[in-house]
ZABAGU-617340 format. One line per 8 residues: number of its first residue (from 1); their letters; for each residue x, y, z of C-alpha. Coordinates in steps of 0.02 Angstrom, whole numbers, plus 50000, padded with zeros to 5 digits. Example, Ala and Ser with C-alpha at 12.3 -4.5 7.8 and 13.67 -1.06 7.14 Angstrom:
BEGIN
1	AS	50615,49775,50390  50684,49947,50357;
//
This chain:
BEGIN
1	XXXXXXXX	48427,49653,48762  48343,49575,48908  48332,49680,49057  48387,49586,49243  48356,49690,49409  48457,49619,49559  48393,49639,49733  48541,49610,49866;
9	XXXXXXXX	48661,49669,49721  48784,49734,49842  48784,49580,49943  48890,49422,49955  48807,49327,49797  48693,49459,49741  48878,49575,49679  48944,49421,49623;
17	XXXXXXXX	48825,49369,49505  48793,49556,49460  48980,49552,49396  48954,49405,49288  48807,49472,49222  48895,49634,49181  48989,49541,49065  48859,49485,48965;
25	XXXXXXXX	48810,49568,48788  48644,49493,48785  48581,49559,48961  48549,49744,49051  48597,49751,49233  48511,49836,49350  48541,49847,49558  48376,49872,49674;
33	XXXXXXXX	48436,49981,49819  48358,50047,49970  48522,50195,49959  48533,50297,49808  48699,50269,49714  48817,50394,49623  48936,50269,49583  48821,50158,49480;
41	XXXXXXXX	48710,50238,49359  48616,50072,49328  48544,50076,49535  48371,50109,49547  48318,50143,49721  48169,50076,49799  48053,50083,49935  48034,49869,49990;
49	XXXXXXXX	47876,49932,50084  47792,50003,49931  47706,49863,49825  47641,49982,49707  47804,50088,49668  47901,49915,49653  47781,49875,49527  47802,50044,49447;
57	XXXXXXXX	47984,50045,49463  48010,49878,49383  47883,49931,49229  47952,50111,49190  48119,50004,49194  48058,49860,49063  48119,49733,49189  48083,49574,49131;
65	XXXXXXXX	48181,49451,49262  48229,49495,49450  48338,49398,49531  48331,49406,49708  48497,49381,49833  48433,49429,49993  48494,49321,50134  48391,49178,50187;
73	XXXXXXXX	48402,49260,50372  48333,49419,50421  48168,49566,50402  48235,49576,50206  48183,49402,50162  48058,49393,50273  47981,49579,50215  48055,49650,50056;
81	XXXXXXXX	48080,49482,49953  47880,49436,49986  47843,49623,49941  47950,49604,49763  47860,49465,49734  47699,49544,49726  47770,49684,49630  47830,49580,49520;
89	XXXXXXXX	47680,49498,49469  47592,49664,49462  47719,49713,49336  47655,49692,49147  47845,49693,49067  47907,49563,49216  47900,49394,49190  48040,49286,49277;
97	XXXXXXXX	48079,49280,49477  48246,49203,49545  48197,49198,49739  48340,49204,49867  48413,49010,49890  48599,48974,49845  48607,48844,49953  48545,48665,49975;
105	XXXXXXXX	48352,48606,49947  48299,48636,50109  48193,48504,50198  48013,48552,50287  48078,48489,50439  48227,48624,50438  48072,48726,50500  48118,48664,50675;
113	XXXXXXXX	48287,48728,50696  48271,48876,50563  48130,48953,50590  48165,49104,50465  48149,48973,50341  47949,49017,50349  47968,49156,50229  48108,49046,50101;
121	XXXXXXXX	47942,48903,50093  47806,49063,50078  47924,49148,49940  47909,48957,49849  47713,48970,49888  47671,49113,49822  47789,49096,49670  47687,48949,49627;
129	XXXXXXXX	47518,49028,49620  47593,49158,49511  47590,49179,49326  47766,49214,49344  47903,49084,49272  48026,49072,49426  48179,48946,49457  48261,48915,49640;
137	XXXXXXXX	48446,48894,49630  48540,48751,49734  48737,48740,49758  48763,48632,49929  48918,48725,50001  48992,48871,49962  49179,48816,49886  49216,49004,49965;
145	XXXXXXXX	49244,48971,50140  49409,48872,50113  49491,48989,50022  49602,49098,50087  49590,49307,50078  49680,49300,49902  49534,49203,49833  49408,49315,49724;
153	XXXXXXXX	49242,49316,49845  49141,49425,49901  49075,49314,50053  49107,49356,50217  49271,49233,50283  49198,49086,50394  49294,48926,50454  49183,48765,50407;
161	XXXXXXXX	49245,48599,50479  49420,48641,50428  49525,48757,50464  49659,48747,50329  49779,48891,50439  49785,48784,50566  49788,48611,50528  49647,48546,50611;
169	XXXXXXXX	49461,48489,50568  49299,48446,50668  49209,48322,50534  49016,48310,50547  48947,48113,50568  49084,47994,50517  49120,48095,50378  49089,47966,50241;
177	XXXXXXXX	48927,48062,50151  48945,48135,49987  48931,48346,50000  48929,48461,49852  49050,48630,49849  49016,48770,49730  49121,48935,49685  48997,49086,49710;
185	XXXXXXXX	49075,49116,49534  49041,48962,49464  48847,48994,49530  48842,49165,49450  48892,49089,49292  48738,48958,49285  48636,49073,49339  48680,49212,49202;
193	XXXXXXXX	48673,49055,49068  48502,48975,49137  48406,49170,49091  48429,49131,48906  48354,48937,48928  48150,48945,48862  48100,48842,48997  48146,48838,49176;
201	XXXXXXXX	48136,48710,49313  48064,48748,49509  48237,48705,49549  48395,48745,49459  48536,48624,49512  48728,48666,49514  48859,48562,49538  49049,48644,49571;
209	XXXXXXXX	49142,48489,49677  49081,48328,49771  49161,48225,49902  49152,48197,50068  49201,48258,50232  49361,48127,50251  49396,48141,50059  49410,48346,50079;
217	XXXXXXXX	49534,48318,50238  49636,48182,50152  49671,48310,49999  49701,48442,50107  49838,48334,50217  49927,48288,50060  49923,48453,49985  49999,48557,50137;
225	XXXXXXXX	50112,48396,50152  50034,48426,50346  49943,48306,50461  49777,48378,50534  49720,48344,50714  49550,48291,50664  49407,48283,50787  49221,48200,50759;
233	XXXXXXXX	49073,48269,50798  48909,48155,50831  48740,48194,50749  48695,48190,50953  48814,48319,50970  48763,48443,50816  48588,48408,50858  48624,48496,51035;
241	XXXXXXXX	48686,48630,50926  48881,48612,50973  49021,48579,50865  49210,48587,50930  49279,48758,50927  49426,48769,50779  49553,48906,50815  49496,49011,50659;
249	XXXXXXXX	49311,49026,50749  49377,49145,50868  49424,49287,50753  49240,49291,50688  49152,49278,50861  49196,49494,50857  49039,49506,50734  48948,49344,50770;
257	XXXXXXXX	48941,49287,50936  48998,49131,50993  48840,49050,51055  48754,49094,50911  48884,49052,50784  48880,48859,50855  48694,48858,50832  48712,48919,50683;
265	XXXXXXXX	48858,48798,50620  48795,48651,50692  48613,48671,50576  48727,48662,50427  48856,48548,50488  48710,48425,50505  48642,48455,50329  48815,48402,50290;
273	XXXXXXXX	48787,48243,50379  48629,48171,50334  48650,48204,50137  48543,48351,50128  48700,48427,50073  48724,48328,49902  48650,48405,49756  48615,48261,49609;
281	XXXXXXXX	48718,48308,49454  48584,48213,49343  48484,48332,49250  48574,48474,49340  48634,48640,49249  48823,48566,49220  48743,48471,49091  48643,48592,49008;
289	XXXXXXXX	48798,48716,49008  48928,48583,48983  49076,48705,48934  49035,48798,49108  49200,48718,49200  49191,48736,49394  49326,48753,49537  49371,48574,49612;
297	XXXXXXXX	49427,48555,49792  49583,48490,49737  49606,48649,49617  49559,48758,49758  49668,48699,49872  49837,48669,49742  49809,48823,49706  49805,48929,49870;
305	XXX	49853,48801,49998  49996,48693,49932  50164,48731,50019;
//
């Protein structure tokens, strides 16, 4: 039985992907925690600013892959991911590293505008000077966000270009380029499936849904049998780091404020737009794993949305 330590396993992906790997026969979960747990006997709590007792930890364990889940923003990426790394390598029983991703193949230039993304590109570097085997995972979109509360997920709600309650969207570009949506559990699956392949890629590609920005809001009109007032926002516009406010924004300004949430948006909403968004299907996971099936759009939304 191969033994699998997740760091971030109480977070959005990270306890998502711990639950899939729970169901697995062939594979021993374990959670890397700062906080002691009494509720999970399989939490080993560490110390992210302790190379040596990572490396310890991990060993005494017989950890053979971690798979990290930290977000891509913040001192745990930037700190404890680099640090688990190293321990990692120093480890004699560990020999496969998921870094932190779940998201699109970032481009250098995203340096600009997301500067965190420093430690994402130094977690690649130093992952390829290693003797470790190590595999970044890419999803585009999280399929997530347009579900409603009902839907399993353990992200925290956001409103995306539409904002299915109310009826209206605020579509990136004209809304005509290809962009790939992925069910965190869809993702977990791959990812549980892709630690039994011999061999593994730099980057792991998963594919849940693609279609575009105009294709999403079409589906969505004729499934809530609604019209949406749609608005358009230019590349100028994003690139000013402003997108139109949708009603459903407000309720989340409480915990991230409004100023920064636009910022934030409008980085992504632009990936959206220039195609940085689309993850190729061929050669992706899908077909390695073809009996993996994944959420649609149009599932998602006939299934929570239609009236």
């Amino acid at each position: 039985m191969v033994k699998v330590a997740i760091a971030g396993g109480t977070g959005g992906v990270g306890r998502t992907i711990l639950d899939v790997l729970n169901t697995s026969s062939e594979h021993q979960a374990y959670v890397l925690s700062r906080q002691p747990s009494s509720s999970s006997p399989n939490t080993l709590t560490v110390d992210y600013t302790n190379i040596p007792e990572l490396a310890s930890t991990l060993e005494t364990n017989q950890i053979h892959t971690v798979i990290s889940a930290f977000a891509v923003e913040g001192h745990s990426l930037a700190t404890s991911q680099l640090n688990l790394i190293e321990a990692a390598i120093q480890s004699k029983t560990t020999q496969r590293f998921i870094p932190s991703g779940y998201a699109i193949p970032y481009p250098e230039r995203s340096l600009k505008v997301l500067p965190q993304l420093k430690d994402y590109f130094k977690a690649i570097e130093v992952l390829r000077a290693s003797r470790l085997q190590w595999t970044i995972f890419v999803n585009g979109i999280f399929l997530d966000y347009f579900g409603p509360s009902t839907l399993r997920s353990y992200l925290k709600p956001n409103v995306f270009v539409l904002d299915l309650v109310s009826h209206v969207a605020a579509i990136p570009g004209d809304g005509n380029v290809p962009v790939t949506f992925t069910y965190t559990f869809d993702l977990a699956r791959f990812v549980v499936a892709a630690l039994d392949l011999e061999d593994w890629p730099e980057e792991s590609r998963v594919v849940g849904d693609e279609l575009t920005w105009n294709e999403f809001v079409g589906l969505a009109e004729s499934i809530q049998g609604t019209k949406f007032t749609i608005h358009h926002d230019s590349m100028e516009k994003l690139q000013q780091f402003e997108i139109t406010e949708l009603p459903g924004h407000r309720a989340l300004y409480q915990h991230f404020p409004r100023k920064a949430f636009q910022w934030f948006m409008a980085i992504f909403e632009l990936f959206t737009a220039d195609g940085s968004s689309r993850i190729a299907r061929e050669g992706a996971l899908n077909e390695r794993f073809p009996d993996i099936q994944t959420l649609t759009v149009r599932e998602l939304l006939e299934k929570y949305w239609q009236k």
